[in-house]
C-alpha positions in Angstrom: 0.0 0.0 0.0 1.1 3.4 -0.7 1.3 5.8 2.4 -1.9 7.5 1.8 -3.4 4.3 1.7 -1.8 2.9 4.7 -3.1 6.4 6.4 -6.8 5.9 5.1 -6.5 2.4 6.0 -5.4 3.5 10.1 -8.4 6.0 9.8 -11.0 3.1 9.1 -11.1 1.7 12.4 -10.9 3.1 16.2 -10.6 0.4 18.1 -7.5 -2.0 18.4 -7.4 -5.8 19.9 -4.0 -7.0 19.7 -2.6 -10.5 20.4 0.6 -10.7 22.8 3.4 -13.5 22.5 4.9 -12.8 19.2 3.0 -9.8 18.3 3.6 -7.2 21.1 6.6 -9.3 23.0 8.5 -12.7 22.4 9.4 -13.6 26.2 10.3 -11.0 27.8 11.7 -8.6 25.4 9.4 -6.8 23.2 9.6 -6.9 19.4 11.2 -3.7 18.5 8.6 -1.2 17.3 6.0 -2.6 19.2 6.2 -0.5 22.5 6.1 2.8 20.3 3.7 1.9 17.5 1.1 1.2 20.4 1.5 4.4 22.0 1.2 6.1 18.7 -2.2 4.4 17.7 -3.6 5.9 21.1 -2.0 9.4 20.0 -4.1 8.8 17.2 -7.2 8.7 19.3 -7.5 4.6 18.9 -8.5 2.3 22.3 -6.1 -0.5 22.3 -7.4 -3.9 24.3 -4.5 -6.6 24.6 -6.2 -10.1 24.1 -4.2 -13.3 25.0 -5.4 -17.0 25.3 -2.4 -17.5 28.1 -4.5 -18.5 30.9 -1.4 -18.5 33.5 -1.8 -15.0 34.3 -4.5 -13.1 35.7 -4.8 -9.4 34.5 -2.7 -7.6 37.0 0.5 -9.7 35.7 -0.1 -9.0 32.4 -0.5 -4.8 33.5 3.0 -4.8 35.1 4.5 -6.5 32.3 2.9 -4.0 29.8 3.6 -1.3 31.7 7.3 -2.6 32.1 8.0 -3.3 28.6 6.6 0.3 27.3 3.1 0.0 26.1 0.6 1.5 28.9 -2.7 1.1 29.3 -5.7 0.2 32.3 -6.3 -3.1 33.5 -9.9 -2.5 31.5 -8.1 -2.9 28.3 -6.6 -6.5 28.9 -8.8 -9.6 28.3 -7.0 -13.2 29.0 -9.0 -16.1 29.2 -8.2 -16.5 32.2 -10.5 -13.7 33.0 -13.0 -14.9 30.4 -13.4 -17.6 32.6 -14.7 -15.7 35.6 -16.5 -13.7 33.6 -18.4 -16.9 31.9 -19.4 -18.4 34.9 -21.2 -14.8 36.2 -23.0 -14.0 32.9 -24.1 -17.5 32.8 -25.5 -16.9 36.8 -22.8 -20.0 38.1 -24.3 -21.1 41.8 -21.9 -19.4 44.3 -22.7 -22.1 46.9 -21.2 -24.4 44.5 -17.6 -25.1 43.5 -15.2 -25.2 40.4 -12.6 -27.7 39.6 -9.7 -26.3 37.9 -7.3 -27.8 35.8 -4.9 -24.5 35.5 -3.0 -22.0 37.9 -3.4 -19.3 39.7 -3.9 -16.6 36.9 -7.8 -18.9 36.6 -8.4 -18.8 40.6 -7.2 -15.5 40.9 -9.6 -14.1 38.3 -12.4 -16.3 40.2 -11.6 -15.1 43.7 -12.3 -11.5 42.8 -15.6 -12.6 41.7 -16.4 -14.8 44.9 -16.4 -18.0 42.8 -14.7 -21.0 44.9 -12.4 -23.8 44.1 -11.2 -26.7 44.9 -7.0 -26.4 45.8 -5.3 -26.5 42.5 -1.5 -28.0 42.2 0.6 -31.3 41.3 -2.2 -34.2 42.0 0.6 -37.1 41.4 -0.1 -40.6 40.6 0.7 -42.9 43.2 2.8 -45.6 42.1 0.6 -48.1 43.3 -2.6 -47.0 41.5 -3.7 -49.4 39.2 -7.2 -50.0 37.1 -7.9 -52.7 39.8 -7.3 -50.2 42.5 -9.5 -47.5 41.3 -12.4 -50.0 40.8 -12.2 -50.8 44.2 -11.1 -47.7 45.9 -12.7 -44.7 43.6 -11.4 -41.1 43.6 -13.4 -39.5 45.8 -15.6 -36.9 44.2 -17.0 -33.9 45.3 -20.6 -33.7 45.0 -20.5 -29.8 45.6 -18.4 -29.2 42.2 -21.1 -27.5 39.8 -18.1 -26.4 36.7 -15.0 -27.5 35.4 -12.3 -25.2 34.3 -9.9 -26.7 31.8 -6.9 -24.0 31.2 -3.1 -24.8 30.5 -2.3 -27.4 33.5 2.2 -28.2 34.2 0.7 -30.4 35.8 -1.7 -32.1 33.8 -1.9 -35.9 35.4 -4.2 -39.3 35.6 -5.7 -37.9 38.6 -6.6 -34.4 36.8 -8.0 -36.2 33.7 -10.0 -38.9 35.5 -11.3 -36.0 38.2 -12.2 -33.2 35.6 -14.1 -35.8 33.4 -16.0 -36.9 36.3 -17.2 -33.8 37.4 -17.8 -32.6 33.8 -20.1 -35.7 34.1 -21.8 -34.7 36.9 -25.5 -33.4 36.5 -26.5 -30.1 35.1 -22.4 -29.5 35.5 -21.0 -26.8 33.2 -18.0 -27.8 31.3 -15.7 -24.9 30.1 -12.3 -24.6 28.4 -10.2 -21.4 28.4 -8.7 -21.7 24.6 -7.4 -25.1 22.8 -4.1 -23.5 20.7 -2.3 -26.9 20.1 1.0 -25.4 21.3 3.3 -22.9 22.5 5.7 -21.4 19.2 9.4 -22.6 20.5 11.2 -21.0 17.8 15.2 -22.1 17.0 13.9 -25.4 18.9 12.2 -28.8 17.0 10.7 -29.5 20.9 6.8 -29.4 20.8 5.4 -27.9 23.9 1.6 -29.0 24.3 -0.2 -26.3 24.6 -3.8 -25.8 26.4 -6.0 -27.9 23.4 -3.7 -30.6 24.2 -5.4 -30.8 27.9 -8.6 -30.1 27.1 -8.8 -33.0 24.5 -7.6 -35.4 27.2 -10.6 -34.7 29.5 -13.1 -33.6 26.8 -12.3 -37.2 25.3 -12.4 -39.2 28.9 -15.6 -36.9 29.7 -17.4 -37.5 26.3 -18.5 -34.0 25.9 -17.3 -31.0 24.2 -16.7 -27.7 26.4 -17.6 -24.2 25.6 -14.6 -22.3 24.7 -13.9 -19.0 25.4 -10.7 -18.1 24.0 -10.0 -16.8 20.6 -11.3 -18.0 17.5 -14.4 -18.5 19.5 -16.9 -14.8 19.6 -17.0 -14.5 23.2 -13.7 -13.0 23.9 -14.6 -9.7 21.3 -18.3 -10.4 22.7 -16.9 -9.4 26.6 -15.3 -6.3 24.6 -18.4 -5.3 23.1 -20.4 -6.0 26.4 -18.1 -3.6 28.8 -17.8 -1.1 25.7 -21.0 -1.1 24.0 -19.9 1.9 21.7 -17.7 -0.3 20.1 -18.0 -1.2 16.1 -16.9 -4.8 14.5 -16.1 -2.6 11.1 -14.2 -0.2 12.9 -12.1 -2.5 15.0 -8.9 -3.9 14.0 -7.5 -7.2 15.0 -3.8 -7.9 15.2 -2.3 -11.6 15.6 0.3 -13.7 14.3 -1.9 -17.0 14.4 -4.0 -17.1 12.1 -6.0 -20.4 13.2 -6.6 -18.1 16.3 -6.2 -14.5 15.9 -7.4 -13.7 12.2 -10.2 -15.9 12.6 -11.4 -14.6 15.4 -11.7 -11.3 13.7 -13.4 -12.9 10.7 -16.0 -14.2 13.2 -16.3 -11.3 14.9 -16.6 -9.2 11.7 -13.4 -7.4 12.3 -10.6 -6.2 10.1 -7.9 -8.3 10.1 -3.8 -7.7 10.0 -1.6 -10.9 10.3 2.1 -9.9 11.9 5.2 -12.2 10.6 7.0 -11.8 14.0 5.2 -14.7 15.8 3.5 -18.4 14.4 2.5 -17.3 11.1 4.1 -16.4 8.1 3.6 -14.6 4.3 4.3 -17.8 3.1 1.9 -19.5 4.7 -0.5 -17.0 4.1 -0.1 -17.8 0.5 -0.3 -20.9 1.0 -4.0 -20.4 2.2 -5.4 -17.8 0.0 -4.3 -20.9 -3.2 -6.1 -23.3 -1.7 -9.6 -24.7 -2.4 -10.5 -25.3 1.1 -12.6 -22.4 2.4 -11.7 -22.6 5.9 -7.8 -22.6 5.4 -8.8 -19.3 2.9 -10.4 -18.0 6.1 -7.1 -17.8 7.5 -5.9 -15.0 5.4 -6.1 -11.8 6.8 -6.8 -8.5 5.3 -3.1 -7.4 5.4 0.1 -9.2 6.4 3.6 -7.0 7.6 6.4 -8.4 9.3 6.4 -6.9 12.4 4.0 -4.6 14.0 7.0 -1.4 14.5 7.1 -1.7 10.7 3.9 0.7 10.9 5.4 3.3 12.3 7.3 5.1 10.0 4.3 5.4 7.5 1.5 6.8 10.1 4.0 8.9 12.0 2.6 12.1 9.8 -1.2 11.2 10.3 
C-alpha cells in the first residue's frame, strides 16, 4: 500500500485488539517497534485492548509486564481467558454455593476469587505408584458432590488424577464444562521441541468426559463479545485485529466481523498466508487476513505524519 493508503487504512477503524506472545513481545523482550507503535495508535485517538489466550496470568500480571515493557494502558483494556473464565461463569449466573474444579493456575483462581467463585485447591495431584485399574475400581477417587463447573486452562501439571477428576465432574449433572482456549501449542522458535499447549489438555478430559466444552478463547466470539459488552460503543467494522496466528487471531476477527492484519513476527508467516489464500479449502482461505507485515513497529514510519 502506498502511504496515503496505509493512512486511510489506520483511519478506518478506532478500536484495536491485539494478540501478545509474538505480536507485542517474544518472552520477555518486546519486538522492536512494538512498545512505540502502540503508543502512537492511542496518540491517534485509537483504544487499544490486549487479548491473549495464556491463561497462566491473571490481568494484574499481564498490567505490570505492559507497563514494564513500554506499552501502557488500564487493567480495562486486557482480556486473557483466564479472565474470560470468571467472567463466563457470572454471565451465565454459576451457583456461588457451589464449586469449580480447575485444571490451571493461579492466573484462573485469581480471576475467580475477585468474583467470589470457589475452588477446589489447585496443584501437582501425582499418581501414586501403586494406583492401578484394579485399584480404582475398588477404591474410587473420591468426588465432590458440591463441584457444579469444570475449568480446563493450560495445567504443568496435567496428570491421571486431573483427567480422571475433571471428566468426572464434567459428568456430573446439570455441571457446566468450560475450556479457556485449545491452541495446540506454544511457538518454540530455534527449537524442533513441541510444547503442548492448552488444546492438548482439554482434548484429554473432553475425550475421557465425552462432551465437548464451551470455549472461550479466541477464535471463538466470546472473547470480542466481553469487549463489546463492557464497551457497547464499540463497532466490528471499525475495530482492527492484530495476531500472528491465524487459526486463532485472524479468525477470530473474521468471526467477529473485524478487520484483520496478520504480523510475521510470531507463528504465522507470508508464506503460509499464500499458502492459504491458493487453496480450495474455504476454511484454510479464512485464515488470510486482510493485510500481512512483518512486524507490527514496521507501521510506524508510514503513520508517523497522520
Amino acid at each position: 500500500m502506498t502511504d496515503q493508503q496505509v493512512r486511510e487504512w489506520v483511519s478506518s477503524f478506532d478500536t484495536v485488539l491485539t494478540d501478545c506472545d509474538g505480536v507485542l513481545w517474544v518472552g520477555a523482550d518486546p519486538v522492536p517497534g512494538s512498545p512505540e507503535l502502540v503508543q502512537r495508535m492511542r496518540q491517534l485517538g485509537k483504544r487499544v485492548f490486549y487479548v491473549t489466550n495464556n491463561s497462566t496470568k491473571h490481568r494484574r500480571e499481564y498490567k505490570t509486564k505492559v507497563d514494564k515493557l513500554g506499552f501502557g494502558g488500564d487493567l480495562d483494556d486486557i482480556i486473557g481467558t483466564a479472565y474470560l473464565a470468571a467472567a463466563y461463569l457470572e454471565e451465565v449466573g454459576f451457583d456461588k454455593s457451589k464449586l469449580v474444579y480447575v485444571v490451571g493456575s493461579t492466573g484462573i483462581t485469581q480471576e475467580l476469587d475477585d468474583v467470589g467463585i470457589k475452588y477446589l485447591p489447585i496443584g501437582p495431584e501425582p499418581v501414586s505408584d501403586t494406583l492401578t485399574l484394579d485399584t480404582i475400581k475398588l477404591a474410587p477417587v473420591p468426588i465432590d458432590p458440591r463441584v457444579g463447573a469444570v475449568v480446563v486452562g493450560f495445567d504443568i501439571h496435567i496428570s491421571f488424577a486431573k483427567i480422571l477428576k475433571g471428566a468426572s465432574y464434567a459428568n456430573l449433572p446439570g455441571a457446566l464444562f468450560v475450556a479457556t482456549n485449545t491452541d495446540e501449542q506454544f511457538p518454540m522458535k530455534g527449537t524442533d521441541q513441541i510444547v503442548p499447549g492448552t488444546g492438548a489438555m482439554v482434548a484429554a478430559v473432553s475425550t475421557a468426559a465425552g462432551r465437548q466444552p464451551v470455549v472461550l478463547g479466541k477464535p471463538s466470539k466470546f472473547m470480542f463479545e466481553i469487549v463489546q459488552r463492557r464497551f457497547p460503543g464499540i463497532q466490528p467494522a471499525r475495530t482492527l485485529m492484530i495476531g500472528d496466528r491465524a487459526n486463532t487471531d485472524i479468525l477470530l476477527g473474521k468471526n467477529c466481523g473485524l478487520q484483520t492484519l496478520l504480523v510475521g513476527s510470531g507463528v504465522h508467516t507470508l508464506e503460509q498466508t499464500r499458502a492459504w489464500e491458493a487453496s480450495e479449502d474455504p476454511e484454510e482461505r479464512r485464515q488470510v487476513a486482510d493485510h500481512y507485515i512483518d512486524k507490527l513497529g514496521d507501521l510506524l514510519d508510514r503513520i508517523k505524519d497522520m
